[in-house]
N, C-alpha and C positions, 0 to 999 in steps of 0.2 A: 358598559364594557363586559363582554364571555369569559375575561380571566380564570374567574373561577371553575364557571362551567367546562371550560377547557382545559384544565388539570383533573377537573373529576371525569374527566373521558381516559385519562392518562391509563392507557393496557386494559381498554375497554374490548381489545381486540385481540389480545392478547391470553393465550390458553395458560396464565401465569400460576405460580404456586399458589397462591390465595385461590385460584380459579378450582385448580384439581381439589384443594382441601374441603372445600365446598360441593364438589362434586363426583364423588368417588370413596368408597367406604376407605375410614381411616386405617385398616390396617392393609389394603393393597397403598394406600399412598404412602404408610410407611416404609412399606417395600421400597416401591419408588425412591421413596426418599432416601433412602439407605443406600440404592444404586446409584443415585445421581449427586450425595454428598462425600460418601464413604468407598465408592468405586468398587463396592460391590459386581458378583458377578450377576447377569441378566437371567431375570426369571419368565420366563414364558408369558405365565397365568396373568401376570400384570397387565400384557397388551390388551387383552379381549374389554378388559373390564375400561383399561383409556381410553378404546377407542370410540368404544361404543358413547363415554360422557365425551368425549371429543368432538364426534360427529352430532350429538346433541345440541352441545353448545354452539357449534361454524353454526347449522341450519337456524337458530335463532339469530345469529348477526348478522343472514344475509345469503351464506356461501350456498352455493349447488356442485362445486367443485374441488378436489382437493390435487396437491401435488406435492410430491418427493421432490424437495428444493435441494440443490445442491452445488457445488461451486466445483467445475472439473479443472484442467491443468491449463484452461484457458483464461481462466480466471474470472471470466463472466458467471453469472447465474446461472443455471438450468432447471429444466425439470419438463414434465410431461402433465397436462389438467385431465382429471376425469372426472367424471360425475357420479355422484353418491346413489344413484339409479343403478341397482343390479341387475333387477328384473323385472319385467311388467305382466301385473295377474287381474286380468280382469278390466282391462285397458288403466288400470291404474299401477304408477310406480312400484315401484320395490325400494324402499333404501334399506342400504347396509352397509357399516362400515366396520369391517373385523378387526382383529389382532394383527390378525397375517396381513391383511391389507396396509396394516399403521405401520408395520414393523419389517417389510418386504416387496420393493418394487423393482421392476425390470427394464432394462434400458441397452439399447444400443452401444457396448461398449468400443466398438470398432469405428462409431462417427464422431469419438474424442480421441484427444489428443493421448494415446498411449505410450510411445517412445518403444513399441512391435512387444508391447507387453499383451497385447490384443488385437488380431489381423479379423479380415475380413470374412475368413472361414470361423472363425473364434470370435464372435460376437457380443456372448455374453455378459451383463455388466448386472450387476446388485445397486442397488439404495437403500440404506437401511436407517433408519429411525434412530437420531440421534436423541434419548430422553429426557439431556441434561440443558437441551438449550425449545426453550419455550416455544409452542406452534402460533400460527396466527393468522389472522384476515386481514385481507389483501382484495378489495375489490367484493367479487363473490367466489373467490378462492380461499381453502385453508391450506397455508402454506405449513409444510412439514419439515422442520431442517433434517436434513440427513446424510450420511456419510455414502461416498460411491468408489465401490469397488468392482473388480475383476471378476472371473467363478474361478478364482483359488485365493484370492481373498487380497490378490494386488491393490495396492490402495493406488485409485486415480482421480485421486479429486486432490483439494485442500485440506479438506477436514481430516479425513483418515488419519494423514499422518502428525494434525495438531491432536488429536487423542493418543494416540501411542505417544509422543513426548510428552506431555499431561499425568500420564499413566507413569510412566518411570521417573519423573521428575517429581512425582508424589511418595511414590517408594524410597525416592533413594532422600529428599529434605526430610522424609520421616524417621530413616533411621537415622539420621545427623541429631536431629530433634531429641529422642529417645535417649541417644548416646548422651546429649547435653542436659536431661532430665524431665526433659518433657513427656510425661508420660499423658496428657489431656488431647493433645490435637489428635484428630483421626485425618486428619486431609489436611495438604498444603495444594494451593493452586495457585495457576500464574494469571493475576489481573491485565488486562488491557484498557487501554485508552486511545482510540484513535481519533486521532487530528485530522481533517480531510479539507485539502486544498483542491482548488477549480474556478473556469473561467467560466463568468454568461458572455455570449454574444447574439446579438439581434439575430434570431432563428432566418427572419428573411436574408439577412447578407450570408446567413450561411448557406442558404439555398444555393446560391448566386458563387460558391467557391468549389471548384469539386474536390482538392486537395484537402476542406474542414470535412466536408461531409463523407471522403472514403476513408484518410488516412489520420483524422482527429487531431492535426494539425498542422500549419500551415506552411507548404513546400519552397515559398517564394513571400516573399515581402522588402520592398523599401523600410526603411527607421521613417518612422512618423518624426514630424519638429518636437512635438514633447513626447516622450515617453515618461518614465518614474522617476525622473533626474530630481523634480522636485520632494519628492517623497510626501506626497499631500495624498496620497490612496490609503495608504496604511492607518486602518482604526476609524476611517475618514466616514462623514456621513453619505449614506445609502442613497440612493434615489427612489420616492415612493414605489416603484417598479421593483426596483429590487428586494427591498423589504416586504412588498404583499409576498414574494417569490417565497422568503425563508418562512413568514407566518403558516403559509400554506405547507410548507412543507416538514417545520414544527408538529404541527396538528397532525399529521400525516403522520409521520412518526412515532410521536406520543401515544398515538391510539392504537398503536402496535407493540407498544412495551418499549421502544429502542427511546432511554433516554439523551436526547438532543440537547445540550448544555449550552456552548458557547461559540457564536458568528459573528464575524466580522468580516472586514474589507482589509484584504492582504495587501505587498507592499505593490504589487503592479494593478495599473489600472483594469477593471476588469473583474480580477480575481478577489478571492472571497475562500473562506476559510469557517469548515463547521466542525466540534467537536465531541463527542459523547463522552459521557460521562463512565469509569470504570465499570468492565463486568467480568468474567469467568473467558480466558482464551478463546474458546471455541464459540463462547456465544457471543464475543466482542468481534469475530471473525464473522458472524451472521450479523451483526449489526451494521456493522462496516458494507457489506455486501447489499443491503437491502436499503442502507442511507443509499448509494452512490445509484440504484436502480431508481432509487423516487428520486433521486434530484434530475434524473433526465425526464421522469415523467412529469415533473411537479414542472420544470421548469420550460417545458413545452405549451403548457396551460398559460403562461403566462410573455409568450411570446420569444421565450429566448430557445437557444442551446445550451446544455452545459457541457463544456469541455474539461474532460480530465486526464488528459495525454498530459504526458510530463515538461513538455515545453510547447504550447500551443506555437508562440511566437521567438522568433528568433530575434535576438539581445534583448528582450522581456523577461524578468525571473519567469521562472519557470515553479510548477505544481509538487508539493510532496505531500508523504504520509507521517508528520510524528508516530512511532509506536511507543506509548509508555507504559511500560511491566513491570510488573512488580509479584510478590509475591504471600499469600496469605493464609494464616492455618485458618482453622476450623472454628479458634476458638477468639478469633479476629485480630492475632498478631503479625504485624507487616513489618517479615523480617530483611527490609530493607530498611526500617527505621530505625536510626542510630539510636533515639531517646534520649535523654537530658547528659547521658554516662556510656557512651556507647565503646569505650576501656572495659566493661564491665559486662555489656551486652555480647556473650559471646555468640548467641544465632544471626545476631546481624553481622557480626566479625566473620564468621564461616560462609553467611552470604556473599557478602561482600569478596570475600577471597578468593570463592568460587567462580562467581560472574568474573573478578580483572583476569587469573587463568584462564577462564575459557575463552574468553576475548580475543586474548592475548594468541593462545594456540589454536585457534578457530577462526582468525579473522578473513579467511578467506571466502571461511563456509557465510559467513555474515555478508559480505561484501555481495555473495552468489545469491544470497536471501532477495537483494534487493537489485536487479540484472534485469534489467528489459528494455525494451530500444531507446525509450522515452530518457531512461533517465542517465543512458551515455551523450544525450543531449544539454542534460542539467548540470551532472552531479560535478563539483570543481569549478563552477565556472561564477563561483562568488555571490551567489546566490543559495548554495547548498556546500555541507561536508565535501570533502575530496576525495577521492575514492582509496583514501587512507584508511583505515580504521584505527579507531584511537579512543583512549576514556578521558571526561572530565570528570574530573572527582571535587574540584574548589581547594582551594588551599587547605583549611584546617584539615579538613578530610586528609588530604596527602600527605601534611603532618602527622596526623593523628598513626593511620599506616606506619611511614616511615619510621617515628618514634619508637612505636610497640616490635619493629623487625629489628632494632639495632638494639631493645632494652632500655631503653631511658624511658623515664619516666612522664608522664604526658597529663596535664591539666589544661582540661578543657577553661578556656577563659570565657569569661563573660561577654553576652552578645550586648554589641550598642544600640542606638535608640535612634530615627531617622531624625535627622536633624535638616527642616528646611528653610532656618532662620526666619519662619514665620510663628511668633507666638500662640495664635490663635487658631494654629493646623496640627491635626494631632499626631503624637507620639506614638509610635511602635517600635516595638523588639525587629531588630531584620532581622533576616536568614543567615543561615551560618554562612551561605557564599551567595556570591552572584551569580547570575545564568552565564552558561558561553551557548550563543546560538550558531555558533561554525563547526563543536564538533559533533562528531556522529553519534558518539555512544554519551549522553551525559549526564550524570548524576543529578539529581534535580530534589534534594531533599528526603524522599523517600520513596522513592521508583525511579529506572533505568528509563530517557528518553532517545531511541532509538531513531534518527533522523533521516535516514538514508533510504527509505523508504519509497517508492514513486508513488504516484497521486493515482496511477490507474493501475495497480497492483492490490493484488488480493494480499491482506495480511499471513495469510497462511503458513507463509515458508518461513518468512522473517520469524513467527512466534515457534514455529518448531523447531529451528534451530536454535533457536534462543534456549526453549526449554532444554532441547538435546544434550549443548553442548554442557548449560549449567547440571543437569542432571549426572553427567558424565565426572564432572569433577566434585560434586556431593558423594557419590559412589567414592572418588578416592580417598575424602574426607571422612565419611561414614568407617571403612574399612578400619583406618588410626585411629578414630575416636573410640568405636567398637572396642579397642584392644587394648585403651588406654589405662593404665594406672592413677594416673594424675591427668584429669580433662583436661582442665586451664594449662598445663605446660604442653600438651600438645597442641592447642588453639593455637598460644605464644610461636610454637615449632612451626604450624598451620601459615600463619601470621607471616614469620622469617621469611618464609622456602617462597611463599609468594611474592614476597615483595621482592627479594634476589633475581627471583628466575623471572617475573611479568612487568615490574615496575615500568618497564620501559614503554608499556603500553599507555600509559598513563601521560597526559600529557593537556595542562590548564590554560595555552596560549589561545593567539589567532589562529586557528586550524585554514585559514583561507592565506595566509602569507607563504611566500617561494621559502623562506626562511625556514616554516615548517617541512616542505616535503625536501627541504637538505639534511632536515635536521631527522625527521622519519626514518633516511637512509642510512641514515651513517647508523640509527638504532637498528635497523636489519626488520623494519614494518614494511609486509608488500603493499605498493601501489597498483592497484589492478583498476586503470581505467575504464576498461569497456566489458559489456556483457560478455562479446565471444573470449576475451582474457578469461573471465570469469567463469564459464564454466566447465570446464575443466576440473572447478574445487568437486564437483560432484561422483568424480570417478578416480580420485587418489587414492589411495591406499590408505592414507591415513583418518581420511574423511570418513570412507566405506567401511573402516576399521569402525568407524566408533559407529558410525548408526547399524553399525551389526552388534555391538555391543550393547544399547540401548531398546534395539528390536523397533527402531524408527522408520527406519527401510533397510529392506533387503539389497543386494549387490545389482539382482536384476532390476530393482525398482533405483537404484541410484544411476542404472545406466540408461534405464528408459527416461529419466529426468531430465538427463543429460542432453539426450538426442530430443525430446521437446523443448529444452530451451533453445538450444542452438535452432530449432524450426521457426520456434517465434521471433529470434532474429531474420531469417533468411528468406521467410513470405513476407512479413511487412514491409521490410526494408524492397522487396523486389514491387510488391507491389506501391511502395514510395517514388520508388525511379521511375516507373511505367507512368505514374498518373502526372508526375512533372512531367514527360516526356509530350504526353497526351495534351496538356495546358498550352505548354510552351509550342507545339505543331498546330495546334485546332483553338487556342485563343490568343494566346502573346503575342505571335509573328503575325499573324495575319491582322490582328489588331496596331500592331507598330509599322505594317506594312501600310496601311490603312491611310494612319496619320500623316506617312512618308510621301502619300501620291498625294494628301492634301496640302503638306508643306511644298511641296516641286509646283503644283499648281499655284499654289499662292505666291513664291517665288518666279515663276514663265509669268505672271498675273504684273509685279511688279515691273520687271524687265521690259515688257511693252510699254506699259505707261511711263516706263524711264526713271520708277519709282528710289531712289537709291535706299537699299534695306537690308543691312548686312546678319539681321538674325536670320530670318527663314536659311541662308545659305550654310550658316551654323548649326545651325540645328538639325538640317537634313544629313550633313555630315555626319555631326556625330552619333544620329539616327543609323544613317544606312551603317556603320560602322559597328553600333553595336547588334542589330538588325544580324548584322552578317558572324559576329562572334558567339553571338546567343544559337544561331542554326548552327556552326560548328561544334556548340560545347552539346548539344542536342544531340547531333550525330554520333560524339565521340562517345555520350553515355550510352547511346543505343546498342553500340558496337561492342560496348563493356559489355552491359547487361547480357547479349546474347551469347559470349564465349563463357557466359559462369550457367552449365546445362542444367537443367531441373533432374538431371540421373545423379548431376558429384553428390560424393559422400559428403553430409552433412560440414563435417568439421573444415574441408576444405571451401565447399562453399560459402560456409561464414565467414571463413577468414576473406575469401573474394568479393564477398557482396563490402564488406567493411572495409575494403581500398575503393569498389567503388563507390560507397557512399564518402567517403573524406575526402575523394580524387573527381572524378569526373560528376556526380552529382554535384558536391558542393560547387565546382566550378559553374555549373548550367546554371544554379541557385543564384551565382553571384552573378551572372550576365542575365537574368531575367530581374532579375533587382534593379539593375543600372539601367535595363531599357524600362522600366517603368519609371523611374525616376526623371526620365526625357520626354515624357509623355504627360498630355491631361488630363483628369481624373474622367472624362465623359468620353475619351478614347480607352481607358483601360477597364479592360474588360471584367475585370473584378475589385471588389470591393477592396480598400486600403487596409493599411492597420490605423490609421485615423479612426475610421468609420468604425473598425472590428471590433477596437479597447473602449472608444469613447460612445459608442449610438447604445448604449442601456441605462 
């Protein structure tokens, strides 16, 4: 067995800290070091001398090429390859790879997604060399993470603006810190952890769908006889197929630094669930990005697809992303950890109090973090959070709060010991709560897991608001503490005023019961269903207020966000209807037409020979019947789609493609369902969900 050899590959590929200290005189790495722990500002002189042991070490793993990786508003990867070949002298090479080079690349800003922060005469776009999240090899690529910007320094990507809330979110826990006595941490940062849900299906039956292959999930399906009714998928053993899949793409992984932890088999058949292990926001944002890019490669090598649209299948659960954050000094205190006495722990008290505020007055901006078409597919429909926002805290926790706002006095009690009346299985202390896996935002011991996530979204928005809004209410806490006489009675004060004023966010039930969203309402928590509700939170006043406050985004950059999200509604979803459109004209009817002249023949077949056979006359029935409602609901969607013009303004558009996705698409959906259902499987022309969930 490679085990071991396989761990000592682990960031073999990887331009990691151990790599630079080894390679690059220790007082430029200290430099470095100093920028990239202590958020120092950026010094020149450091590039020449990384890039040069940079370009060293790629050309020994393999690479010839390198690239500005970057994740723009599309939320895909990007980037441009070049080669390490500058000049050629003497029919031979030239390499070189500079400072300016590491630190400074150019791009087409006008063929991303800008929201008119960048037109076509205004082109110009930067990539800049992010120094805090490690480079690496990829192939014979050295991938370079970097942030991409405008030329006036509009942030258009992901990352940009997860470093400016990074940035202020460090400022503002530091002066809290300081205020409470802590005079050691020089940085606090926000940890991530992401979860990543996704389907395999036999790459060949995805050939064979065009709806998997344009629009990453399936426009039309019959319910298979079993679905997950049983609940035998979840945890459940792999199929050697699928397991070589994860091996392979473990090792892939590993050998790039991104540590790959924990996979399983999710609760729908099919689906499967990987997760990484915590790292620094911005570089758990590159990890995430660079897992979900190898598992389509990884899992091409082995005959599948991987889908991570947020509901491949319809009444299948459907795909999300846990985000679990937290937050960590310098000096490795996670003041999200209650500790043994957490009455006493006042940084985790002003954590704490800040996150259920910001929640609390930011639920919207949260709700808009996680908005893309996939997951008004998913989110509510009992399989995921509701498009509530809401905290689980666990009991004691809520006590704990409660008690310290009203003055009484609170003793943590003793934690018990699992008891499974089996003598010879052993004893452990539990946890202070149980998990709730319904609601969105949940306490989980000691980090915030943030649920609401889609499976084919970039983490980027969700962790910068996250940071934004807590950074935002550290600032108000900092301000009292700063001015305080007596700490602990303003923590106490700290303590009160939030549990008065947000409590109401909080809430430890079934977050998937009707119960709850009466009970939501009557608290005055908005329910914002769908993406186009949703964003909207981008261009309120109150929102704009604060990431002006913060320096997260600017007013222009909240309004070009805006008009990109509502885009990513309004092309997929257009191009959704056209490809159903397309199925249902060029393979459904003419397929169910197909079977209809062979049922009438086989029925004229019986009638002569005097045969008495009353299916074929049934069947044709209710063939030509649905035959005839499926080309109506066809026609009807056509006629929609063309009166919503490709000039409407944006916001109106959305709102029209979203009647006709609920209205006339679903209806076409539901009458290509039924005529498949009356059909044989060696007449329909595409693959089932039989075959899609169950052939890996």
């Amino acid at each position: 067995m490679e085990t071991q050899n396989v761990f000592k590959r682990f960031g073999r590929l990887c331009f990691d800290d151990q790599t630079m200290q080894e390679r690059i005189p220790k007082t430029v790495y200290q430099q470095l070091h100093k920028m990239r722990e202590e958020g120092l500002a950026w010094v020149p002189e450091v590039a020449d001398v990384v890039a040069e042991a940079m370009k060293d070490w790629a050309i020994e793993h393999g690479a010839t090429h390198y690239i500005h990786w970057f994740t723009p508003m599309t939320g895909a990867s990007a980037g441009k390859h070049d080669s390490f070949i500058d000049n050629v002298k003497n029919g031979e090479p030239i390499v070189r790879f500079s400072g300016k080079l590491l630190s400074k690349g150019e791009s087409d800003a006008s063929s991303f997604p800008s929201g008119g922060l960048r037109t076509t005469f205004e082109a110009r776009g930067y990539t800049t060399w992010d120094p805090t999240s490690p480079a690496f090899v990829l192939g014979t690529t050295l991938y370079i993470p970097t942030a991409f910007c405008g030329y006036n320094g509009e942030a258009l990507d992901q990352k940009t603006p997860v470093l400016r809330s990074m940035q202020v979110l460090n400022k503002q826990a530091l002066r809290v810190l300081r205020a409470l006595g802590d005079t050691e941490s020089v940085s606090v940062r926000p940890t991530v952890g992401a979860e990543q849900e996704y389907f395999l299906v036999d790459k060949q039956l995805l050939d064979k769908r065009l709806d998997l292959k344009v629009c990453g999930y399936t426009l039309s399906g019959a319910r298979p006889p079993k679905g997950q009714e049983l609940e035998d998928h979840y945890y459940g053993s792999m199929s050697e197929r699928v397991r070589n899949f994860m091996r392979e793409l473990d090792e892939e992984l590993w050998q790039i630094g991104v540590p790959a932890k924990t996979e399983h088999n999710e609760v729908a058949p099919g689906q499967y669930e990987l997760a990484n292990i915590y790292a620094c926001a911005n570089i758990a944002l590159d990890h995430n990005q660079i897992t979900m890019e190898l598992m389509r490669k990884v899992a091409l090598r082995h005959g599948f697809a991987c889908l991570l649209h947020e509901k491949p299948f319809e009444g299948i659960n459907g795909s999300g992303k846990h985000n679990n954050w937290s937050l960590i000094t310098s000096t490795g205190l996670n003041l999200l950890e209650p500790t043994e006495n957490p009455v006493e722990n006042l940084p985790f008290l002003i954590t704490l109090c800040a996150v259920i505020a910001a929640v609390d007055e930011h639920a919207d901006l949260l709700r808009l973090s996680t908005a893309c078409p996939g997951n008004d597919l998913r989110l509510g429909a009992n399989e995921a959070p509701p498009a509530i926002i809401s905290i689980f805290l666990g009991d004691p926790l809520t006590r704990l709060l409660q008690s310290l706002a009203e003055g009484h006095a609170y003793e943590m009690g003793n934690r018990s010991h699992l008891r499974t009346g089996v003598k010879g299985l052993p004893r452990f202390t539990l946890d202070d709560n149980d998990r709730n896996r319904t609601s969105p935002f949940a306490f989980t011991g000691n980090k915030f897991e943030f649920r609401m996530v889609g499976s084919s979204q970039s983490i980027g928005l969700a962790n910068t608001v996250l940071c934004a809004i807590v950074a935002d209410k550290m600032h108000d806490f900092a301000d009292k503490l700063e001015h305080a006489e007596n700490v602990e009675a303003v923590v106490a004060e700290i303590v009160h005023d939030t549990w008065e004023a947000h409590s109401k966010v909080i809430f430890n039930g079934n977050n998937y019961s009707a119960e709850w969203r009466e009970e939501a309402a009557r608290r005055g928590l908005p329910d914002i269903p769908t993406m186009v509700d949703a964003a909207g939170a981008f261009v309120s006043e109150k929102n704009m207020a604060l990431f002006e406050r913060t320096k997260v985004f600017n007013r222009s950059e909240c309004s070009s966000r805006y008009e990109v999200l509502l885009e990513a509604y309004i092309k997929p979803t257009r191009i959704a209807v056209a490809t159903l459109l397309e199925l249902t004209r060029r393979s459904y009817l003419p397929a169910a037409c197909s079977y209809l002249n062979s049922i009438t023949q086989l029925q004229a077949g019986a009638q002569q020979l005097q045969i008495s056979c009353a299916y074929p006359a049934e069947v044709a029935q209710k063939l030509a019947a649905s035959i005839d409602n499926c080309a109506a609901a066809a026609t009807a969607a056509e006629v929609a789609l063309a009166n919503i013009p490709l000039t409407l303004a944006a916001p109106e558009a959305a709102c029209q493609m979203q009647r006709l996705e609920s209205e006339e698409m679903a209806t076409l959906r539901s009458c290509c369902n039924t005529l498949e259902t009356l059909m044989p499987e060696d007449f329909w022309p595409v693959p089932g969900y039989s075959a899609l969930l169950y052939d890996v």
